[in-house]
MIDOSE-1310 file (N, C-alpha, C; in nm, 2 decimals, decimal comma, always signed):
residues 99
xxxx	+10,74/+12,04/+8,17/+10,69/+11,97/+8,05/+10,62/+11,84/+8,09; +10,48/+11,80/+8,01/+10,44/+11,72/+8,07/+10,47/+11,61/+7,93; +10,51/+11,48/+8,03/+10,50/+11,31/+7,99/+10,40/+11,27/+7,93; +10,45/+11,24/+7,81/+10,31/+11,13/+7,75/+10,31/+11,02/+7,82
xxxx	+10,16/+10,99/+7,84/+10,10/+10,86/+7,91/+10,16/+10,75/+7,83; +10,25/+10,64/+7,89/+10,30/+10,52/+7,82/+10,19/+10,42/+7,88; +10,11/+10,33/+7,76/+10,02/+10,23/+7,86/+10,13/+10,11/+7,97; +10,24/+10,12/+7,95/+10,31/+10,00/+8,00/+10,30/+10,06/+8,18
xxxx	+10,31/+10,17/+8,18/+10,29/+10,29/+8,31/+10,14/+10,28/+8,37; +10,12/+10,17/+8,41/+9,97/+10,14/+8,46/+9,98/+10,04/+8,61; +9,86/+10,09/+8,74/+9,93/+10,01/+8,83/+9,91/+9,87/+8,77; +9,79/+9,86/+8,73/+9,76/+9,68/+8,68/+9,85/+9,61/+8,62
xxxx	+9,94/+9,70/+8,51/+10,04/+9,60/+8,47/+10,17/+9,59/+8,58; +10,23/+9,69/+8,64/+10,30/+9,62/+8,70/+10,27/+9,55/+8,82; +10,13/+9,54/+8,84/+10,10/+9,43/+8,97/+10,10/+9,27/+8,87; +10,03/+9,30/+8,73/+10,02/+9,19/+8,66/+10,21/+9,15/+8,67
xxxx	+10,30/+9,21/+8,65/+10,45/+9,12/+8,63/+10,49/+9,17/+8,73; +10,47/+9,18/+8,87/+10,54/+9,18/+9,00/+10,44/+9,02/+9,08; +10,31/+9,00/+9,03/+10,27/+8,91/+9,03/+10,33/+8,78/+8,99; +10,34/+8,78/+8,83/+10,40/+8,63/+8,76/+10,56/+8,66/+8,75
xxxx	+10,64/+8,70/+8,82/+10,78/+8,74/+8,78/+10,83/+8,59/+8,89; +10,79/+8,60/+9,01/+10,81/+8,53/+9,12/+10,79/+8,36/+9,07; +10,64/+8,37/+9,04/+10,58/+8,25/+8,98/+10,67/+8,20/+8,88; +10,71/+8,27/+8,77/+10,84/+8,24/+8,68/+10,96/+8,17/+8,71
xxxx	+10,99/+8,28/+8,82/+11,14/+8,23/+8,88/+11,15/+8,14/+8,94; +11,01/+8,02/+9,00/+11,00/+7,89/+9,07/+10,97/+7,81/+8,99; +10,91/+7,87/+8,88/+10,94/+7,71/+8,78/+11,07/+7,69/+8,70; +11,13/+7,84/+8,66/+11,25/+7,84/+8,64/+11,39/+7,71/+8,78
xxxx	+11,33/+7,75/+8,87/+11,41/+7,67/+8,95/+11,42/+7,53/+8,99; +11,26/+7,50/+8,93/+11,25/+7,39/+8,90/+11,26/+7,30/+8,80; +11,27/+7,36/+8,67/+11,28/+7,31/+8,56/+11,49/+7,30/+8,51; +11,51/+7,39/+8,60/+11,69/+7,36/+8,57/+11,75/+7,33/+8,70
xxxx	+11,66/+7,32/+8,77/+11,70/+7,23/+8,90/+11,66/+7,09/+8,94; +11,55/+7,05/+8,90/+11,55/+6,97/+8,95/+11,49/+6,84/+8,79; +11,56/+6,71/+8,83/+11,54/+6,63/+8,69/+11,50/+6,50/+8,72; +11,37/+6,48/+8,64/+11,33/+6,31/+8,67/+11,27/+6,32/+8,81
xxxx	+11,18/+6,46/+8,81/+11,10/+6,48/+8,95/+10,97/+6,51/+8,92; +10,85/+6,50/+8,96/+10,74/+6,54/+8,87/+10,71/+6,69/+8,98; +10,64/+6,75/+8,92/+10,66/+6,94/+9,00/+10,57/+6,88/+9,13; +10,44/+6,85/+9,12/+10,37/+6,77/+9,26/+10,47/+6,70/+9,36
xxxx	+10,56/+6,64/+9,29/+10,66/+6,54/+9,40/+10,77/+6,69/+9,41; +10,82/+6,71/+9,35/+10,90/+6,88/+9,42/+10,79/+6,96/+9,50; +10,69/+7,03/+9,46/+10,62/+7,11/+9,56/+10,59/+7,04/+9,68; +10,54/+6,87/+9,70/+10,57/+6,83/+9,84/+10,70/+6,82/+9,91
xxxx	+10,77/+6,79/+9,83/+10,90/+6,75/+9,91/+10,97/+6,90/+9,99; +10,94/+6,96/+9,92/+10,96/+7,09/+9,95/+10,85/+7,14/+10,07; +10,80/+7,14/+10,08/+10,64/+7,14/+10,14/+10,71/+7,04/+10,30; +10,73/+6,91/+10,29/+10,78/+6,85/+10,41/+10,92/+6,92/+10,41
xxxx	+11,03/+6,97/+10,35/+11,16/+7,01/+10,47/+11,10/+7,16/+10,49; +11,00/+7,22/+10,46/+10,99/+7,33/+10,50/+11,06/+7,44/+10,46; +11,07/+7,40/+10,32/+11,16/+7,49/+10,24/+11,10/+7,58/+10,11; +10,93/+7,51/+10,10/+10,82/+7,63/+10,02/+10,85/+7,73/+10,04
xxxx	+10,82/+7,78/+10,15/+10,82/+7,91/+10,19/+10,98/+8,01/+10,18; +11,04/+7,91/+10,27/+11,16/+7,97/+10,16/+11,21/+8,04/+10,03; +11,16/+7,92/+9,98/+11,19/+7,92/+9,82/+11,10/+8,05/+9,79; +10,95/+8,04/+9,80/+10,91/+8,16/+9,73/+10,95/+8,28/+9,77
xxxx	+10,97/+8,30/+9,95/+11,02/+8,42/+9,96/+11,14/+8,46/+9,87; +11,25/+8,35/+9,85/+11,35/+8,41/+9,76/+11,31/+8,43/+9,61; +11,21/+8,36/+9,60/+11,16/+8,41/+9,47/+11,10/+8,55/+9,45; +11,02/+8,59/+9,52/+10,97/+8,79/+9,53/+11,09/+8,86/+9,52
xxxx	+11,21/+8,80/+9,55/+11,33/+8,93/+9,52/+11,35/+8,93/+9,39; +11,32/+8,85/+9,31/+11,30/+8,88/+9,15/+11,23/+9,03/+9,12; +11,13/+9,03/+9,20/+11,06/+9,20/+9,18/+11,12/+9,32/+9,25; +11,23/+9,30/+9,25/+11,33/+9,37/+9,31/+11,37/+9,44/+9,17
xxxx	+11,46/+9,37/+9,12/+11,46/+9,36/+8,97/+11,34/+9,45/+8,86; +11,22/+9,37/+8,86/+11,13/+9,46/+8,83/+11,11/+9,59/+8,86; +11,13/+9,64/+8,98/+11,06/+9,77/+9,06/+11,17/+9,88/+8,98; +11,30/+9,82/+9,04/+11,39/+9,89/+8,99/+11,41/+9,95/+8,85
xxxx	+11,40/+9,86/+8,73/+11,34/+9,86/+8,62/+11,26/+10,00/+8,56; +11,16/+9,98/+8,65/+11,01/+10,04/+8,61/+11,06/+10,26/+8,69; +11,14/+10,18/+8,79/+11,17/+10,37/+8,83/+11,28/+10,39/+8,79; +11,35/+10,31/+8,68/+11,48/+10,37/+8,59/+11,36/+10,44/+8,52
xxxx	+11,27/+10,38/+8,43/+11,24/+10,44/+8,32/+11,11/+10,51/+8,33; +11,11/+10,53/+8,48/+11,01/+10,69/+8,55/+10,85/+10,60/+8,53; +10,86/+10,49/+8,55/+10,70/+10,46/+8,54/+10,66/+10,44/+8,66; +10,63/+10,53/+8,74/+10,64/+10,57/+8,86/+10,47/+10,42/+8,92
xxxx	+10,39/+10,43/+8,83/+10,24/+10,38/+8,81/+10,28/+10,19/+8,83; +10,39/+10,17/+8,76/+10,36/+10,01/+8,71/+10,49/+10,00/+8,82; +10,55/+10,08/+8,90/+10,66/+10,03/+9,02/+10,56/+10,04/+9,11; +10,44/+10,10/+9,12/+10,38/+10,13/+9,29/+10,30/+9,96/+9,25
xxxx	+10,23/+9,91/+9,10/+10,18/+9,78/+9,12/+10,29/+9,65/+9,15; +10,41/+9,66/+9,11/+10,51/+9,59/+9,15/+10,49/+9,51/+9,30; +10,48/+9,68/+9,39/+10,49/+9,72/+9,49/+10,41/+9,65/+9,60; +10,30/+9,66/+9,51/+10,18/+9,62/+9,56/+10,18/+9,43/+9,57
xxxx	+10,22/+9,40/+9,46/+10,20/+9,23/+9,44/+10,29/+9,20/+9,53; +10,43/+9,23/+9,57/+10,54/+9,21/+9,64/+10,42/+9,21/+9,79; +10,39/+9,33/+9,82/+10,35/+9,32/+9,99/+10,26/+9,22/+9,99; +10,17/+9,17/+9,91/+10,05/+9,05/+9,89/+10,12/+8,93/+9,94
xxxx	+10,27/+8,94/+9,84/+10,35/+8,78/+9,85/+10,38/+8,81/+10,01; +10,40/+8,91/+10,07/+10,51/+8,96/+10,13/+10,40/+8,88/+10,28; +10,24/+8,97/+10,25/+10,15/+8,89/+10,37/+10,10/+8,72/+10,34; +10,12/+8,69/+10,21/+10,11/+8,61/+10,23/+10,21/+8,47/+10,32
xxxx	+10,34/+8,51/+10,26/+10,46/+8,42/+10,33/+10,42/+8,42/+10,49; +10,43/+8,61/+10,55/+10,36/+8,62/+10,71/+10,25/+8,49/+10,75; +10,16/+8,53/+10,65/+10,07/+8,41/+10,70/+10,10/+8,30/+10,70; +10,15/+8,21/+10,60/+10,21/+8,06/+10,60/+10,33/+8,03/+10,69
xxx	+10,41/+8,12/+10,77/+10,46/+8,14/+10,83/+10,41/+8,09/+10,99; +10,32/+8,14/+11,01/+10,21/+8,17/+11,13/+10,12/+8,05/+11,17; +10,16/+7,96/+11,04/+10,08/+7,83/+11,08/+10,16/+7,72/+11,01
């Protein structure tokens, strides 16, 4: 039997929220974490202990969440863009890493 086409089942969208899911969950961490800091003086300070990179990496396991999500409900299209945003973060961290 064939599946009707759901537009949410598109790679663009799930690269679009495997993309900003991360970005979410860092301002989320900063907005209930941190108080009477301005986000420039958190992203440096974070920036000198060497703890950006950290932070965001723990932030892409949010799309963990996502992926999982998207292949409960067989959208096989918007888990492969997930997929896709995650390995970007995934080279990008590599690189910031590397220097």
């Amino acid at each position: 039997m064939k599946r009707k086409h759901n537009p949410m089942d598109s790679a663009l969208t799930g690269f679009l929220i495997g993309f900003l899911v991360p970005v979410i969950v860092f301002f989320a961490v900063y907005i209930f974490g941190e108080k009477g800091i301005s986000f420039k003086n958190y992203v440096g300070n974070l920036w000198h202990l060497h703890a950006l990179v950290k932070l965001g990496s723990l932030c892409v396991f949010a799309n963990l969440l996502a992926f999982w999500g998207f292949i409960k409900l067989k959208y096989d299209q918007a888990a492969r863009g997930v997929l896709g945003a995650t390995i970007i973060y995934a080279l990008a961290i590599l690189i910031s890493k590397a220097f």
